[in-house]
C-alpha positions as CSV (number, residue, x, y, z in Angstrom):
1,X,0.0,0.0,0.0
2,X,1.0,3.3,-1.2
3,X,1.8,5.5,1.9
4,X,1.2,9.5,2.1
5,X,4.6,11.5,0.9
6,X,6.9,8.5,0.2
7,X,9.8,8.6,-2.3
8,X,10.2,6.2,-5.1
9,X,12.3,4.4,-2.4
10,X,9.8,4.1,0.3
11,X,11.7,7.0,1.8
12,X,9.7,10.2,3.7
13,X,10.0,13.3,1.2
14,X,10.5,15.1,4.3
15,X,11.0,18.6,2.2
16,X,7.6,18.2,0.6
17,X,5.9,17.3,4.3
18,X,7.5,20.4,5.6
19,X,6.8,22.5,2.6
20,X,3.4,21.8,2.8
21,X,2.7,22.1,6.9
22,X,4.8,24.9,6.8
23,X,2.6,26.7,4.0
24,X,-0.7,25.5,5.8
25,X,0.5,27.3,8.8
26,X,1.1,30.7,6.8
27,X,-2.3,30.2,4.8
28,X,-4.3,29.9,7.6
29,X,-2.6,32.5,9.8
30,X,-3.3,35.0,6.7
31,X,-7.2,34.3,7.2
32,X,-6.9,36.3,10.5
33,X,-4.8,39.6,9.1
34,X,-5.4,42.2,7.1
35,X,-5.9,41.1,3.7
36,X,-7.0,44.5,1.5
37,X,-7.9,47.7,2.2
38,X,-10.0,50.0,0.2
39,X,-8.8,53.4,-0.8
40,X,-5.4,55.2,-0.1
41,X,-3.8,54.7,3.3
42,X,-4.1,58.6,4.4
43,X,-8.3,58.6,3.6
44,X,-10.1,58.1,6.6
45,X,-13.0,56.0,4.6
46,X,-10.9,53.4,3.4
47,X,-11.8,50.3,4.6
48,X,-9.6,47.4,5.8
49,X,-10.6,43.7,5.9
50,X,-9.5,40.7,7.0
51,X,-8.7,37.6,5.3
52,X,-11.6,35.4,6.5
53,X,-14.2,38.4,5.4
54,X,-12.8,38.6,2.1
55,X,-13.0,34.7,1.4
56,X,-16.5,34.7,2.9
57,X,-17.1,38.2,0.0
58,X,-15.4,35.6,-2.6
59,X,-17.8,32.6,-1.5
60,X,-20.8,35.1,-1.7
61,X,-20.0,36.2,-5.0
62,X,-20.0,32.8,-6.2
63,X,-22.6,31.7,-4.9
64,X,-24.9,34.9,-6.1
65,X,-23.2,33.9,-9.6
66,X,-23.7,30.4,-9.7
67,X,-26.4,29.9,-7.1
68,X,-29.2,31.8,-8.9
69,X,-30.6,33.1,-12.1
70,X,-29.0,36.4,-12.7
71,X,-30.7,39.4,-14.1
72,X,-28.1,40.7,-17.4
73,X,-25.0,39.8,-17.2
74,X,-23.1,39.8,-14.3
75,X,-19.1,42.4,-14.6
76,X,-16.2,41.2,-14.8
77,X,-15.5,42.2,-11.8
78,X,-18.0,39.5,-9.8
79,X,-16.3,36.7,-12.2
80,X,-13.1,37.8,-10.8
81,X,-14.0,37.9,-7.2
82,X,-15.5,34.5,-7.5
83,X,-12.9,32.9,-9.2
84,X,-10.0,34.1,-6.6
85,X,-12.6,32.2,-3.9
86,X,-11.9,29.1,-5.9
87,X,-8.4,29.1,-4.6
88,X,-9.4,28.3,-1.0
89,X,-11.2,25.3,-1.8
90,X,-8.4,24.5,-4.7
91,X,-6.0,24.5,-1.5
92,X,-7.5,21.6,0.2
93,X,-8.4,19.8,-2.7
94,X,-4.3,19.7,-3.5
95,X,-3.8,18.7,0.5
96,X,-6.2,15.7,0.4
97,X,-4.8,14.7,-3.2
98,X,-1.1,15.4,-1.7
99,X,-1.3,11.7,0.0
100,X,-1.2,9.7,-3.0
101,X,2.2,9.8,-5.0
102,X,-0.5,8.6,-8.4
103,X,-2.2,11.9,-8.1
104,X,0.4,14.1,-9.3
105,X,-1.4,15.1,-12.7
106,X,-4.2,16.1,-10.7
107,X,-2.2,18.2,-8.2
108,X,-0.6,19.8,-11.8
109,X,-3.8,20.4,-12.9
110,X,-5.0,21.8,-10.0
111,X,-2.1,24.0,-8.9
112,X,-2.7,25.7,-12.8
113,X,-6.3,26.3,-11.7
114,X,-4.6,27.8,-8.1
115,X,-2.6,30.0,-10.7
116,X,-5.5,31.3,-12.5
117,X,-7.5,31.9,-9.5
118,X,-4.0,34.4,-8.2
119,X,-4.2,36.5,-11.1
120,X,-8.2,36.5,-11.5
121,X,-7.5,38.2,-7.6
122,X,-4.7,40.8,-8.9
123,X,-7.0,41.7,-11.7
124,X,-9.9,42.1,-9.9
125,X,-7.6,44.1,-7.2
126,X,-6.3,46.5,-10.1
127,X,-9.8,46.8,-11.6
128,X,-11.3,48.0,-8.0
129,X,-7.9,49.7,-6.8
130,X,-7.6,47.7,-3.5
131,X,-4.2,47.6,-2.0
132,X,-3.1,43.6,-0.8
133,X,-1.7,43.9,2.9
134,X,0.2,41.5,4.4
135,X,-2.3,38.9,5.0
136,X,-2.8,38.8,0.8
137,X,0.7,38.2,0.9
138,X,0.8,35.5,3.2
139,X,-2.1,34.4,1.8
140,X,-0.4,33.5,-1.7
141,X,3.1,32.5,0.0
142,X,1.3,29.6,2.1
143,X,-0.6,28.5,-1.4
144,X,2.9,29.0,-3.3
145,X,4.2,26.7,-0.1
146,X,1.6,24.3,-0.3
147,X,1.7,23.9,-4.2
148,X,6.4,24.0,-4.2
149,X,6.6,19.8,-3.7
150,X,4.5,19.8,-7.0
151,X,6.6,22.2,-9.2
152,X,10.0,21.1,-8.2
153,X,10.6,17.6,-9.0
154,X,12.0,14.7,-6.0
155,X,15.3,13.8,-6.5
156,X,16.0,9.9,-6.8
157,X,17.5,7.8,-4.2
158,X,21.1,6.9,-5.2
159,X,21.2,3.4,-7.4
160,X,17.7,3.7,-7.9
């Protein structure tokens, strides 16, 4: 039986376990930080939120997309925001399919999707002028984290 984060050699990839937890840590620690804010720093109406209000804004959005008939058709804009919510749920869809060394096309496929999401959430920042804080930052470093085992490929075990 295949075991979760194995080598070729029955080895531990030790890097990818620790590239992963530590990129879970950072992803979920961004959920409680400031994310965006609205509006220049110096104006006293702009708005900060956190990272768990704007992923609960992105799930909306999909879900008043998706969820409903829509009168017209919807901006770009609410495309945007829903897609960049997809990277959440993307996230722990590559975690579960991180156990099994056979799902690596999947995780490929999925970390392209993660990829798509990120710049659906840059573009939809630069159409709406919102300024990431640090919690968008560490947002996208714990994904990047998460997704690294993926992109860089596991070194073989000498006379392998």
């Amino acid at each position: 039986m295949e075991k979760p984060f194995e080598t070729g050699s029955g080895g531990v990839r030790w890097g990818a376990l620790a590239s992963r937890l530590v990129g879970l840590a950072i992803f979920v620690l961004a959920f409680f930080l400031a994310a965006v804010r609205t509006g220049a720093a110096s104006d006293p109406n702009s708005v900060i939120y956190s990272g768990y209000k704007c992923a609960s804004l992105a799930l909306s959005e999909t879900t008043a997309l998706f969820g409903k008939a829509v009168q017209g058709r919807p901006p770009l804009e609410a495309y945007l925001l829903a897609f960049s919510g997809w990277l959440n749920p993307l996230i722990v869809i590559d975690l579960l399919l991180s156990f099994w060394r056979r799902a690596l096309v999947a995780r490929r496929i999925v970390a392209v999707l993660l990829v798509v999401c990120m710049a659906a959430t840059w573009t939809f920042f630069a159409k709406e002028t919102l300024t990431p804080l640090i919690g968008h930052f560490l947002w996208i470093a714990g994904a990047v984290l998460i997704l690294l085992p993926d992109a860089v490929p596991a070194r073989r075990a000498r006379g392998a």
